[in-house]
PyMOL Python script that loads the backbone (N, CA, C, O; Angstrom):
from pymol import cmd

cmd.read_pdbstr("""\
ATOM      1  N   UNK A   1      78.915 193.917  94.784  1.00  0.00           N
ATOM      2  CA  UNK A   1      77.622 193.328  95.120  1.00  0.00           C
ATOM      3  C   UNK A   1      76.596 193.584  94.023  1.00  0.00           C
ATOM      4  O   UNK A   1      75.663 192.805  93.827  1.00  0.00           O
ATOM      5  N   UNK A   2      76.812 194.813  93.237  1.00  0.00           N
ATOM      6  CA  UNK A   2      75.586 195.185  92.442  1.00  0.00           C
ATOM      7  C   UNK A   2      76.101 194.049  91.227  1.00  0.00           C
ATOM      8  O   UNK A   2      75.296 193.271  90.714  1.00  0.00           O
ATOM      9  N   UNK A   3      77.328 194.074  90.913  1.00  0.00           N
ATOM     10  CA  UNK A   3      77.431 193.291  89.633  1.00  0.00           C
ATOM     11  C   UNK A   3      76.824 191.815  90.323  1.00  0.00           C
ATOM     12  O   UNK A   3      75.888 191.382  89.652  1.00  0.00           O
ATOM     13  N   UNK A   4      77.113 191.098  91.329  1.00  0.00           N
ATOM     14  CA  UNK A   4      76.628 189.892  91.378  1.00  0.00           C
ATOM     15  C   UNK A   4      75.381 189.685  91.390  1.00  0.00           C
ATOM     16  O   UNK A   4      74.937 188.717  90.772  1.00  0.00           O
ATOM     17  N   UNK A   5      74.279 190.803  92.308  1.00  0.00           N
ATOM     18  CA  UNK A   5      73.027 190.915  92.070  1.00  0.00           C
ATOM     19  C   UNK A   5      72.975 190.775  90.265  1.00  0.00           C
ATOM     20  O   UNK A   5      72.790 189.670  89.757  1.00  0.00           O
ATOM     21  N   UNK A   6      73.096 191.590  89.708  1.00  0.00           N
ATOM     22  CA  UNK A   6      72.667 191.821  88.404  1.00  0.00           C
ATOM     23  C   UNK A   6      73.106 190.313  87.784  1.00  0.00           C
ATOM     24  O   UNK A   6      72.186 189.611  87.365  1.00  0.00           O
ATOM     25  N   UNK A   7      74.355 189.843  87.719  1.00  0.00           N
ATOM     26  CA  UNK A   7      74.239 188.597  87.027  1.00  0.00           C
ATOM     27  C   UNK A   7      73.198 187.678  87.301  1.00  0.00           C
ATOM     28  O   UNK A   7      72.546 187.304  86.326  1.00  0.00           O
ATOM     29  N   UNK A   8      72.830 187.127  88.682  1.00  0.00           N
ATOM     30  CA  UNK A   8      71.915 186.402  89.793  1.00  0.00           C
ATOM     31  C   UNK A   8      70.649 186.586  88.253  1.00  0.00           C
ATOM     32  O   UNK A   8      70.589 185.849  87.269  1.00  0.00           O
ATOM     33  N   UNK A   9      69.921 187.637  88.521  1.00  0.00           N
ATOM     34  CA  UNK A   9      68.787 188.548  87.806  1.00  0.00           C
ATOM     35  C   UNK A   9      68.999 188.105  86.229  1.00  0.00           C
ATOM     36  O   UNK A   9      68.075 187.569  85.618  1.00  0.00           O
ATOM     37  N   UNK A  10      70.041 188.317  85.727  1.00  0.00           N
ATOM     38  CA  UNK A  10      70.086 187.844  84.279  1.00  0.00           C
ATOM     39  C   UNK A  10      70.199 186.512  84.465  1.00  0.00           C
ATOM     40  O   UNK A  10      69.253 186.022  83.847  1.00  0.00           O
ATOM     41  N   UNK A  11      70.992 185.431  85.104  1.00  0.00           N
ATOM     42  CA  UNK A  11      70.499 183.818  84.833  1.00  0.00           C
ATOM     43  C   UNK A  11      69.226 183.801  84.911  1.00  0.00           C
ATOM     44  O   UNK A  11      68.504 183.490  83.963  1.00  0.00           O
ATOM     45  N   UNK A  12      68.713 184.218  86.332  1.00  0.00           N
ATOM     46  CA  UNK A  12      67.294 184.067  86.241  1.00  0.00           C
ATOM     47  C   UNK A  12      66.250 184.288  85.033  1.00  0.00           C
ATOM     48  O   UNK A  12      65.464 183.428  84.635  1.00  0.00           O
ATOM     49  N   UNK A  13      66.368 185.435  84.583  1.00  0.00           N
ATOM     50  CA  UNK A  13      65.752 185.788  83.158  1.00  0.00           C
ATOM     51  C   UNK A  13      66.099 184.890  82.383  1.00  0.00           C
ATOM     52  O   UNK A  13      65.211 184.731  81.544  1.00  0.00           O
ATOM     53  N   UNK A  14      67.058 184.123  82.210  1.00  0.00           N
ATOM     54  CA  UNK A  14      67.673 183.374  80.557  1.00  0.00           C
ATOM     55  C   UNK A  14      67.255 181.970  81.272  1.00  0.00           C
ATOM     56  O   UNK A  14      67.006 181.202  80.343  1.00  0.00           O
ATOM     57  N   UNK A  15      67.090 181.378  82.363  1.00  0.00           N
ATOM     58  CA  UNK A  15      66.408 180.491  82.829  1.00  0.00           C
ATOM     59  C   UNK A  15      65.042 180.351  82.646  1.00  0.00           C
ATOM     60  O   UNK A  15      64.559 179.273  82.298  1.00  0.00           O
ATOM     61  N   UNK A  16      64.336 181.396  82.859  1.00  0.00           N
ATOM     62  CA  UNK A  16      62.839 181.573  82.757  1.00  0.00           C
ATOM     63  C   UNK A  16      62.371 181.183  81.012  1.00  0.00           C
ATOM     64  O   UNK A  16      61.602 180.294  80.646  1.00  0.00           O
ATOM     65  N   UNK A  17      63.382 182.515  79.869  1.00  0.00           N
ATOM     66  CA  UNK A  17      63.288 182.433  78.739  1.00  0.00           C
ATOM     67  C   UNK A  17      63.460 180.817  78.424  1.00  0.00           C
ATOM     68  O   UNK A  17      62.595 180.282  77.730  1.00  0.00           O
ATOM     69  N   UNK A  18      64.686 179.949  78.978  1.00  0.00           N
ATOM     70  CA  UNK A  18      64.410 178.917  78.091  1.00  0.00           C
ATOM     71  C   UNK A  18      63.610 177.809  78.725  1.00  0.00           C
ATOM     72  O   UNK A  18      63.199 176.827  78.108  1.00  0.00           O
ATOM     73  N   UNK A  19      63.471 177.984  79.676  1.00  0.00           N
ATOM     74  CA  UNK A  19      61.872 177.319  80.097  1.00  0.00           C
ATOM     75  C   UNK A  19      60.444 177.152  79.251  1.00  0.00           C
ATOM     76  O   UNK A  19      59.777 176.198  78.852  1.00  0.00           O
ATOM     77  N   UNK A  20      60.328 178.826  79.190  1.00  0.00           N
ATOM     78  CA  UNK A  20      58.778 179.238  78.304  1.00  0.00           C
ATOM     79  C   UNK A  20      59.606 178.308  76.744  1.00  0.00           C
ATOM     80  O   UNK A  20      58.963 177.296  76.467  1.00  0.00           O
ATOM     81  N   UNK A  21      60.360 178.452  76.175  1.00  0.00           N
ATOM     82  CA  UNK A  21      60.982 177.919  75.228  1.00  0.00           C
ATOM     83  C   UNK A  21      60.709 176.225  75.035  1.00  0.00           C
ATOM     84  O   UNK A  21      60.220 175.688  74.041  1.00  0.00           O
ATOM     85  N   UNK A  22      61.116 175.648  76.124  1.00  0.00           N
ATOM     86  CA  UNK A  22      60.837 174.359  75.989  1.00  0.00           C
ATOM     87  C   UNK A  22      59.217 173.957  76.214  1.00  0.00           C
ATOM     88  O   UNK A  22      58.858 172.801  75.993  1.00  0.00           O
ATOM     89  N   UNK A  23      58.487 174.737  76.560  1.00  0.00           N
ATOM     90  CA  UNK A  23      57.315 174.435  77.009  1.00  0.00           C
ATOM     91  C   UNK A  23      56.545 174.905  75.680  1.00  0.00           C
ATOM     92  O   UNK A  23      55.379 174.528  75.562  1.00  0.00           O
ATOM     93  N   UNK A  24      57.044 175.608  74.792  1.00  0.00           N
ATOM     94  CA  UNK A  24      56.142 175.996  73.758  1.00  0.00           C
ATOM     95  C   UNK A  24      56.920 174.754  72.829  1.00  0.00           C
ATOM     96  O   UNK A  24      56.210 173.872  72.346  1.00  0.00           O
ATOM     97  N   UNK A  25      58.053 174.740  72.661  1.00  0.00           N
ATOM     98  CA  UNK A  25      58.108 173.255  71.674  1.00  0.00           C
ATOM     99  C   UNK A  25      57.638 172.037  71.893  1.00  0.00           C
ATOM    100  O   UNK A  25      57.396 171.304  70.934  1.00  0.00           O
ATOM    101  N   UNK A  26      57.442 171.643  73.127  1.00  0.00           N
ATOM    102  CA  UNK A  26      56.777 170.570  73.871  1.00  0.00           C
ATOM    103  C   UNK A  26      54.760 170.658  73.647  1.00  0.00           C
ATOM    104  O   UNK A  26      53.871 169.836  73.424  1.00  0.00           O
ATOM    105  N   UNK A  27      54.812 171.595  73.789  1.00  0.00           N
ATOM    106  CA  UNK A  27      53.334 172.046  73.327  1.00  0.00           C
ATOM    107  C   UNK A  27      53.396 171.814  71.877  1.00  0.00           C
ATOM    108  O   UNK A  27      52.571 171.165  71.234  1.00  0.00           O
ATOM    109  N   UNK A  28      54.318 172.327  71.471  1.00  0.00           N
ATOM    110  CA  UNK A  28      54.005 171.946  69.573  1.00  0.00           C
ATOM    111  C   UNK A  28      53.941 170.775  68.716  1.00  0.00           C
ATOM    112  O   UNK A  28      53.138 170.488  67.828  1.00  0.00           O
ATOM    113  N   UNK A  29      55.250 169.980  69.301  1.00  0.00           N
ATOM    114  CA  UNK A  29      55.394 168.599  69.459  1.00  0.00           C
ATOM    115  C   UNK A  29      54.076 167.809  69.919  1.00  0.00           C
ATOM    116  O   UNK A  29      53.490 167.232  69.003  1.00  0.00           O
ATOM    117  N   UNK A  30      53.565 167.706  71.105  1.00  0.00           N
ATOM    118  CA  UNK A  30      52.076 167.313  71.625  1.00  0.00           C
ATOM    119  C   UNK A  30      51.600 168.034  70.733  1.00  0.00           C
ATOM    120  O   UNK A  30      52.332 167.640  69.825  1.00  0.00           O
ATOM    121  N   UNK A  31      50.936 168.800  70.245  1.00  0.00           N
ATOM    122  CA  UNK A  31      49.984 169.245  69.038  1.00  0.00           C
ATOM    123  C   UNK A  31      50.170 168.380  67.708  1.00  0.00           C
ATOM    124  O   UNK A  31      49.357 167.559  67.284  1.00  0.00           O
ATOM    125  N   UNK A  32      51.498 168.747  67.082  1.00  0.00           N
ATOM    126  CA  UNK A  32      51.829 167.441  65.896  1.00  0.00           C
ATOM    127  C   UNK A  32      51.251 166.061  66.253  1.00  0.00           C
ATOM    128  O   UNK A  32      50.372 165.415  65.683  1.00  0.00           O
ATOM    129  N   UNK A  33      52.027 165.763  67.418  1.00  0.00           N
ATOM    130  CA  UNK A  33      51.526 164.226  67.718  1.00  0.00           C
ATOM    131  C   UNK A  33      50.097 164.019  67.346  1.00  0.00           C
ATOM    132  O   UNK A  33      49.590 163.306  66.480  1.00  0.00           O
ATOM    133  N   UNK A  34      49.376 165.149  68.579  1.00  0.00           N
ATOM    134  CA  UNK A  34      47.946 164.390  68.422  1.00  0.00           C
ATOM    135  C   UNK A  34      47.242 164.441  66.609  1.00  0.00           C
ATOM    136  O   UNK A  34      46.512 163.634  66.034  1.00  0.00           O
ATOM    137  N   UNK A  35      47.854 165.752  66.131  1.00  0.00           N
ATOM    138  CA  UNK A  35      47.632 165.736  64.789  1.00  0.00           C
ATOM    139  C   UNK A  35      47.710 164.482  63.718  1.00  0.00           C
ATOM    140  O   UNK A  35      46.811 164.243  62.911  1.00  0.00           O
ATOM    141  N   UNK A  36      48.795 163.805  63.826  1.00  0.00           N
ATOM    142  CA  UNK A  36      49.045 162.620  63.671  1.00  0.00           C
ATOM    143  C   UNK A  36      48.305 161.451  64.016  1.00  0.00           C
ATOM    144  O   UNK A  36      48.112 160.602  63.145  1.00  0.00           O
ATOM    145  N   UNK A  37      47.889 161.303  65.112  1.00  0.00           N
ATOM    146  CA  UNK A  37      47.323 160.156  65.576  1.00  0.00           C
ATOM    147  C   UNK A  37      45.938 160.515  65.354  1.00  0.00           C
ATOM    148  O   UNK A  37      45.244 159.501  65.275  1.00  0.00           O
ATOM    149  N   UNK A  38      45.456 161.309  65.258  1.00  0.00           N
ATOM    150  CA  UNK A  38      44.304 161.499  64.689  1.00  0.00           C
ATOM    151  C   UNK A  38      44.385 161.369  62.924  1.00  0.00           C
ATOM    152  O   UNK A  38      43.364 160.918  62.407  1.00  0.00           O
ATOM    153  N   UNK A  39      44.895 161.533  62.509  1.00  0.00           N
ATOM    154  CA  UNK A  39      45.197 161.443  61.354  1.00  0.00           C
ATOM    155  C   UNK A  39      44.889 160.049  60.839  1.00  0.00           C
ATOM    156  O   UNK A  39      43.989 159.726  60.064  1.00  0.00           O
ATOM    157  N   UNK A  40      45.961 159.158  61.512  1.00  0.00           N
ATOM    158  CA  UNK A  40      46.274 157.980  61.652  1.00  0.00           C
ATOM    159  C   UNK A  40      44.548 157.341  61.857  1.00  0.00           C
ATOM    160  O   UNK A  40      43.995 156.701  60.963  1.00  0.00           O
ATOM    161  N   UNK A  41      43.971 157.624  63.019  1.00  0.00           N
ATOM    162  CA  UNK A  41      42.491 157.067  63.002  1.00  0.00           C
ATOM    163  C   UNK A  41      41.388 157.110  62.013  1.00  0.00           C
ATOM    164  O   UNK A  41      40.566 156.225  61.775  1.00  0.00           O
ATOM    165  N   UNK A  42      41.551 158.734  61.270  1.00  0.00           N
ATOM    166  CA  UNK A  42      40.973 158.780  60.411  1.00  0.00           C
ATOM    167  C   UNK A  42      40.956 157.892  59.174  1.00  0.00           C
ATOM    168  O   UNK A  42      40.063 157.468  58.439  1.00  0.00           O
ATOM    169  N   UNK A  43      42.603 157.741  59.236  1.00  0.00           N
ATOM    170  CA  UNK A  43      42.732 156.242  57.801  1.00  0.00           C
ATOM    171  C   UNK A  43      42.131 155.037  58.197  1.00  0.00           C
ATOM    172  O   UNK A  43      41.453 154.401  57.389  1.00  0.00           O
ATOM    173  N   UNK A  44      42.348 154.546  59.660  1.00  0.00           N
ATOM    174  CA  UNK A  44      42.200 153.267  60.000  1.00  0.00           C
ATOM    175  C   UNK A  44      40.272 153.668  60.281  1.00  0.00           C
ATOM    176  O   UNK A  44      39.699 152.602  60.509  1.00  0.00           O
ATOM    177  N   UNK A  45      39.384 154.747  60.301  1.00  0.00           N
ATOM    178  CA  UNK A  45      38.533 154.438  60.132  1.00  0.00           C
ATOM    179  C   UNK A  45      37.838 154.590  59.042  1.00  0.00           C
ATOM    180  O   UNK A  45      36.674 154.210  58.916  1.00  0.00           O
ATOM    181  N   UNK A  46      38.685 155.309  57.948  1.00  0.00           N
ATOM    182  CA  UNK A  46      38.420 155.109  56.448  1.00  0.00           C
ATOM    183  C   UNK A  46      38.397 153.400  56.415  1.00  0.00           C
ATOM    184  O   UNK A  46      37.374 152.812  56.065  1.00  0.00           O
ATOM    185  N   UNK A  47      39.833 152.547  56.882  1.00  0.00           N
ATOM    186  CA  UNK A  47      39.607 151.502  56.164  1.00  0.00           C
ATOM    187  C   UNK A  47      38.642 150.503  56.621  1.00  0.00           C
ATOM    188  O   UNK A  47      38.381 149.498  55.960  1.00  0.00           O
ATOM    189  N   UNK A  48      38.001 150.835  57.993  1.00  0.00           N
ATOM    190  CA  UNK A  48      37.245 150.178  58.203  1.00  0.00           C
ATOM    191  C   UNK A  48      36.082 150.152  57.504  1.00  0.00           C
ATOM    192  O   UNK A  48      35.592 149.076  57.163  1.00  0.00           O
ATOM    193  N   UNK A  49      35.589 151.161  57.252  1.00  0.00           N
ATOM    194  CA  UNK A  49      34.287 152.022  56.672  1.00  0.00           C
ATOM    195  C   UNK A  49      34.552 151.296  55.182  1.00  0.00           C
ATOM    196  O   UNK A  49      33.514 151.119  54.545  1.00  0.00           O
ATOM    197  N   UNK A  50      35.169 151.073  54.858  1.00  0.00           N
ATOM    198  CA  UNK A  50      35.669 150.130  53.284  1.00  0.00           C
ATOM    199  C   UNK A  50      35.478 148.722  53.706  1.00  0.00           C
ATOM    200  O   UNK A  50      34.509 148.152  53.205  1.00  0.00           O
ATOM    201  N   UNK A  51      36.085 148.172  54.384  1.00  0.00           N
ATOM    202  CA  UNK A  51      35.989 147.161  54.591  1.00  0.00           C
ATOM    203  C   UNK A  51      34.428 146.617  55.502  1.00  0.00           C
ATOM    204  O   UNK A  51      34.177 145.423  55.666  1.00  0.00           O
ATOM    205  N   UNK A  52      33.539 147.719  55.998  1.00  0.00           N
ATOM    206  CA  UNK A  52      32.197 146.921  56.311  1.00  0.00           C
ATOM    207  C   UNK A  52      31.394 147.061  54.898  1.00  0.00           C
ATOM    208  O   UNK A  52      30.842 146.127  54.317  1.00  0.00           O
ATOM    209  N   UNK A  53      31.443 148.460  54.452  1.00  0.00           N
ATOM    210  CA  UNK A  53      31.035 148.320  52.923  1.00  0.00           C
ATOM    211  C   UNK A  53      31.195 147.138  51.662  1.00  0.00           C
ATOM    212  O   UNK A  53      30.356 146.598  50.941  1.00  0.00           O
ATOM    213  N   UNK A  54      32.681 147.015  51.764  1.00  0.00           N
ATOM    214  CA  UNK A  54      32.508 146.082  51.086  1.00  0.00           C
ATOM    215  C   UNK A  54      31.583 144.478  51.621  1.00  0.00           C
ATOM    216  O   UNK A  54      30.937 143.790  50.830  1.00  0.00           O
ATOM    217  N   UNK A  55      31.706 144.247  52.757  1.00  0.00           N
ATOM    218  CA  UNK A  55      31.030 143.332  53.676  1.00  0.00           C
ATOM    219  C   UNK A  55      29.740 143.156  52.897  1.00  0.00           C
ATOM    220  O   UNK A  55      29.416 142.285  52.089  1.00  0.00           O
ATOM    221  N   UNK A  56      29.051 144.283  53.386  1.00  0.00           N
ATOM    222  CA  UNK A  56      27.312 144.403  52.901  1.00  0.00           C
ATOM    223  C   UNK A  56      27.537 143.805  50.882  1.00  0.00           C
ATOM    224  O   UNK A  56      27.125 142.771  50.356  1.00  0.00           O
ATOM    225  N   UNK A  57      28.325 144.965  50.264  1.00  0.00           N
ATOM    226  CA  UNK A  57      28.450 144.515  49.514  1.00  0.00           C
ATOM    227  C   UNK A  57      28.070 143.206  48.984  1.00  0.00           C
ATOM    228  O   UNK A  57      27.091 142.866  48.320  1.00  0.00           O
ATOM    229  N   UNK A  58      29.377 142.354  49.568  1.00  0.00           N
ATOM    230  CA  UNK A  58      29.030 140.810  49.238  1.00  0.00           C
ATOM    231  C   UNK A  58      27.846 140.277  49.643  1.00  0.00           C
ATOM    232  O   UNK A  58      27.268 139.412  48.984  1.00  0.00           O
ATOM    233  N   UNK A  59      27.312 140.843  50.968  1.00  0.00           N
ATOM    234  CA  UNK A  59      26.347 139.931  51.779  1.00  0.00           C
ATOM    235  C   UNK A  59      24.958 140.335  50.595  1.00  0.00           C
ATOM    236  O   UNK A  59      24.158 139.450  50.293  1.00  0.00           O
ATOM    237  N   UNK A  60      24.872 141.345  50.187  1.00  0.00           N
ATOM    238  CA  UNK A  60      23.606 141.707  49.325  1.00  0.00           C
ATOM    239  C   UNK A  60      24.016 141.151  47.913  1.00  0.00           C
ATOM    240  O   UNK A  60      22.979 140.826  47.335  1.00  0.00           O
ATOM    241  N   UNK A  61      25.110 140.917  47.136  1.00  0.00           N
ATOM    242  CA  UNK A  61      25.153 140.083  46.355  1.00  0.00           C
ATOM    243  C   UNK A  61      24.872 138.679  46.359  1.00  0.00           C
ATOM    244  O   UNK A  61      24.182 138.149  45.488  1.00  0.00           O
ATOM    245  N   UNK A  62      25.632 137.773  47.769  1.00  0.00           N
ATOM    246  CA  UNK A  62      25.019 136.658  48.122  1.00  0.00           C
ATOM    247  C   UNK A  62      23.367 136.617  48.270  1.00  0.00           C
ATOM    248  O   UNK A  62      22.701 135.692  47.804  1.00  0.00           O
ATOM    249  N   UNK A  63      22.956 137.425  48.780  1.00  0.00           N
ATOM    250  CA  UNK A  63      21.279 137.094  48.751  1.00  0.00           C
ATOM    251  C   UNK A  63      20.522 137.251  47.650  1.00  0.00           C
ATOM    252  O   UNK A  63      19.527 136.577  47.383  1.00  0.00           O
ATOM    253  N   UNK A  64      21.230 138.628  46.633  1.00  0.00           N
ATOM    254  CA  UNK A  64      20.598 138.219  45.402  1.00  0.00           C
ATOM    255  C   UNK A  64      20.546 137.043  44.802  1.00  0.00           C
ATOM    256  O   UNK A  64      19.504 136.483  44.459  1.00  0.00           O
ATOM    257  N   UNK A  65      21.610 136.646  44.660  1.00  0.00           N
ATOM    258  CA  UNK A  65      22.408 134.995  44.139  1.00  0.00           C
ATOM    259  C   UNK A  65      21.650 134.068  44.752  1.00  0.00           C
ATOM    260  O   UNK A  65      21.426 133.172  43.939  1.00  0.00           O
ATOM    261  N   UNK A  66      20.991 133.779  46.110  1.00  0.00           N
ATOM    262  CA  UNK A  66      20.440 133.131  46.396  1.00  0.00           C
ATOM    263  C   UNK A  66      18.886 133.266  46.244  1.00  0.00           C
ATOM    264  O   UNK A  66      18.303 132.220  46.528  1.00  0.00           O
ATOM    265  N   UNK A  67      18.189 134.159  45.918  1.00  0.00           N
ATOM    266  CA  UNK A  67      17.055 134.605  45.328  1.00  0.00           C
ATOM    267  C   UNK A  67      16.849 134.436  44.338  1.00  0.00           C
ATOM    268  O   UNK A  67      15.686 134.185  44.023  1.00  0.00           O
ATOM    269  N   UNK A  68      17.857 134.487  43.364  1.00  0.00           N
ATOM    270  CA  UNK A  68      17.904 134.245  42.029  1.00  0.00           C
ATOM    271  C   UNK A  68      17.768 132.738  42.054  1.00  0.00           C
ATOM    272  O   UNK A  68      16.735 132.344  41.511  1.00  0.00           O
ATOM    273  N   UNK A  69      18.448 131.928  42.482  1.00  0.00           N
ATOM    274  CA  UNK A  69      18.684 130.233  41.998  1.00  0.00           C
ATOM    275  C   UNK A  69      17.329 129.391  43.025  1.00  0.00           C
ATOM    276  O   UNK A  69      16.970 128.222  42.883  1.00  0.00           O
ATOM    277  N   UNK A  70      16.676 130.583  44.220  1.00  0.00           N
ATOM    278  CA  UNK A  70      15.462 130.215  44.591  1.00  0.00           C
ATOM    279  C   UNK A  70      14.141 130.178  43.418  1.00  0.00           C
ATOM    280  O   UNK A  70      13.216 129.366  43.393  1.00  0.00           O
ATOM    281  N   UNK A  71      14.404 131.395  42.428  1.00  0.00           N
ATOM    282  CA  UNK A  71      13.493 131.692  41.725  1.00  0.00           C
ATOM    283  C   UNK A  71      13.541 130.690  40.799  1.00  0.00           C
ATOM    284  O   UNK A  71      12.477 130.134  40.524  1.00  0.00           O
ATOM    285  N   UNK A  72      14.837 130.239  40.104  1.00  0.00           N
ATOM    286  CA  UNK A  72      14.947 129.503  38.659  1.00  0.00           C
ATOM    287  C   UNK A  72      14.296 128.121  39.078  1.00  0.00           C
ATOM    288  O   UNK A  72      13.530 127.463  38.374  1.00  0.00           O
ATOM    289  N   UNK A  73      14.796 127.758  40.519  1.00  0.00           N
ATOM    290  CA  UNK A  73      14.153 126.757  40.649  1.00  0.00           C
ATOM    291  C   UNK A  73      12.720 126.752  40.604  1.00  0.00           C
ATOM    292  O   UNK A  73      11.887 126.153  39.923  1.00  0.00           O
ATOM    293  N   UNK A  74      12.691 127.296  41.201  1.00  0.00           N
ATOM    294  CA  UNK A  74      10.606 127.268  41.526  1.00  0.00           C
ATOM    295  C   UNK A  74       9.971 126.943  39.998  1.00  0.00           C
ATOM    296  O   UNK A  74       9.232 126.037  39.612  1.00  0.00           O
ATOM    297  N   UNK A  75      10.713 128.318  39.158  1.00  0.00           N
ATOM    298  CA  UNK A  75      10.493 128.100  37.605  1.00  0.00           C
ATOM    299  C   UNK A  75      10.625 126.748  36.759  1.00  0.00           C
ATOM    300  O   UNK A  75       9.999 126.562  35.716  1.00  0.00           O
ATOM    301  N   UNK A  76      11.659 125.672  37.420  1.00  0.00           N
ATOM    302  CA  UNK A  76      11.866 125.097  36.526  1.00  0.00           C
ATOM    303  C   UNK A  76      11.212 123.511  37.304  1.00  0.00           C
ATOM    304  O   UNK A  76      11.090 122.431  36.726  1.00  0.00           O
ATOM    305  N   UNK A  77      10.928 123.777  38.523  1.00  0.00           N
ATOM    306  CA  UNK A  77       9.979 122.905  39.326  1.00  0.00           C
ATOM    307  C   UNK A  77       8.422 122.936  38.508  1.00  0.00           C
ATOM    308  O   UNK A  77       7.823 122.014  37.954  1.00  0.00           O
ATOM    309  N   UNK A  78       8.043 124.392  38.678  1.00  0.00           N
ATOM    310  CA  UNK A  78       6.889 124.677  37.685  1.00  0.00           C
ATOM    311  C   UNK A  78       6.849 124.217  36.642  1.00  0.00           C
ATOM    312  O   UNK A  78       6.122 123.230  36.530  1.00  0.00           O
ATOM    313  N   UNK A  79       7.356 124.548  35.804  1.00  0.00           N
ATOM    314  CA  UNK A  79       7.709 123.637  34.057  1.00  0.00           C
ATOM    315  C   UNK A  79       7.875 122.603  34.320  1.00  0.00           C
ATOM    316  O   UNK A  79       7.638 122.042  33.250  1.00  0.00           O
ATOM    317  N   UNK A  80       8.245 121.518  35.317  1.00  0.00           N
ATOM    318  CA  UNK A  80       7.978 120.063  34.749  1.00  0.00           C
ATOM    319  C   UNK A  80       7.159 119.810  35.750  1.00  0.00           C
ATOM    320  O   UNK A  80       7.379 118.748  36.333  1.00  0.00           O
ATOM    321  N   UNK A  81       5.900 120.732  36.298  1.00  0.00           N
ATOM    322  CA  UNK A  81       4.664 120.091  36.440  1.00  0.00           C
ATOM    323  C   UNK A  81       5.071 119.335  37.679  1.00  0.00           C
ATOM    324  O   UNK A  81       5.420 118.276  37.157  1.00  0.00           O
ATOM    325  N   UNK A  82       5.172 119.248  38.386  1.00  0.00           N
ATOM    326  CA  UNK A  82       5.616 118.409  40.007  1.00  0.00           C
ATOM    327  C   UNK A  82       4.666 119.118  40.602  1.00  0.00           C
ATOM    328  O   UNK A  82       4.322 120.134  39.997  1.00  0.00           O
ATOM    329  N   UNK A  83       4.072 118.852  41.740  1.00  0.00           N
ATOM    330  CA  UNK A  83       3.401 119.249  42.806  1.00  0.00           C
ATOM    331  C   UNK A  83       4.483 119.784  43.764  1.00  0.00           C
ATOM    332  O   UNK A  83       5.330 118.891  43.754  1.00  0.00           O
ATOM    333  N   UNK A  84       4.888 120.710  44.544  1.00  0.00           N
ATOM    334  CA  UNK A  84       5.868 121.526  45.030  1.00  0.00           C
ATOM    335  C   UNK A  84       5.032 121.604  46.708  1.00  0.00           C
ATOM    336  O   UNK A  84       4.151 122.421  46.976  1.00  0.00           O
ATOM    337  N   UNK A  85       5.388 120.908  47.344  1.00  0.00           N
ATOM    338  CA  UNK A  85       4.862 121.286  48.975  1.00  0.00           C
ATOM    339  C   UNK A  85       5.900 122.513  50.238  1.00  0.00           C
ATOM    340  O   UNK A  85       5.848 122.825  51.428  1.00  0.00           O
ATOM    341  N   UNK A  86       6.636 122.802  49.175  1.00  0.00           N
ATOM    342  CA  UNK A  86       7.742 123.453  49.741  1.00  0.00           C
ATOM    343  C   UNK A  86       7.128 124.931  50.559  1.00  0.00           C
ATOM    344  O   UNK A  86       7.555 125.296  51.654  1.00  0.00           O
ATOM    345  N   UNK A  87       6.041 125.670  49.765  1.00  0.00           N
ATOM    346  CA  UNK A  87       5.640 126.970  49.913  1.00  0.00           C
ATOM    347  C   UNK A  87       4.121 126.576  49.897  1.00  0.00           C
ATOM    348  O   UNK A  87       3.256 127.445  50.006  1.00  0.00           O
TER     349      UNK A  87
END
""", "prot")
cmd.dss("prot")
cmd.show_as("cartoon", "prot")
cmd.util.cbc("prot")
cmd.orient("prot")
């Protein structure tokens, strides 16, 4: 009886051990993951953050560009003397 008690007692223990076992690799695994997917967001909100930048970018080049060919005109309306009702 004592030896069967005692085996009973040791599965139990080596049951328990690989329990806590799977629960700490499972924990580590979920840790990597989220490490990862955070990771992962950080690029995809790097590339966003590039891609609205560049956005403005263009959009403030377009308005220069259009400021500019507002101005030449006015200038070159001015130089040939026209009356301009525009402004």
């Amino acid at each position: 009886m004592r030896q069967i008690k005692n085996f009973r007692a040791g599965s139990n223990n080596t049951k328990i051990v690989l329990s806590n076992k799977k629960r700490e690799t499972m924990t580590d695994d979920d840790d990597d993951d989220d490490d990862d997917d955070d990771d992962d967001d950080d690029d995809d909100d790097d590339m966003i953050m590039m891609m609205m930048m560049m956005m403005m970018m263009m959009m403030m080049m377009m308005m220069m560009m259009m400021m500019m060919m507002m101005m030449i005109m006015l200038m070159l309306i001015r130089m040939i003397n026209v009356k301009v009702t525009l402004f």
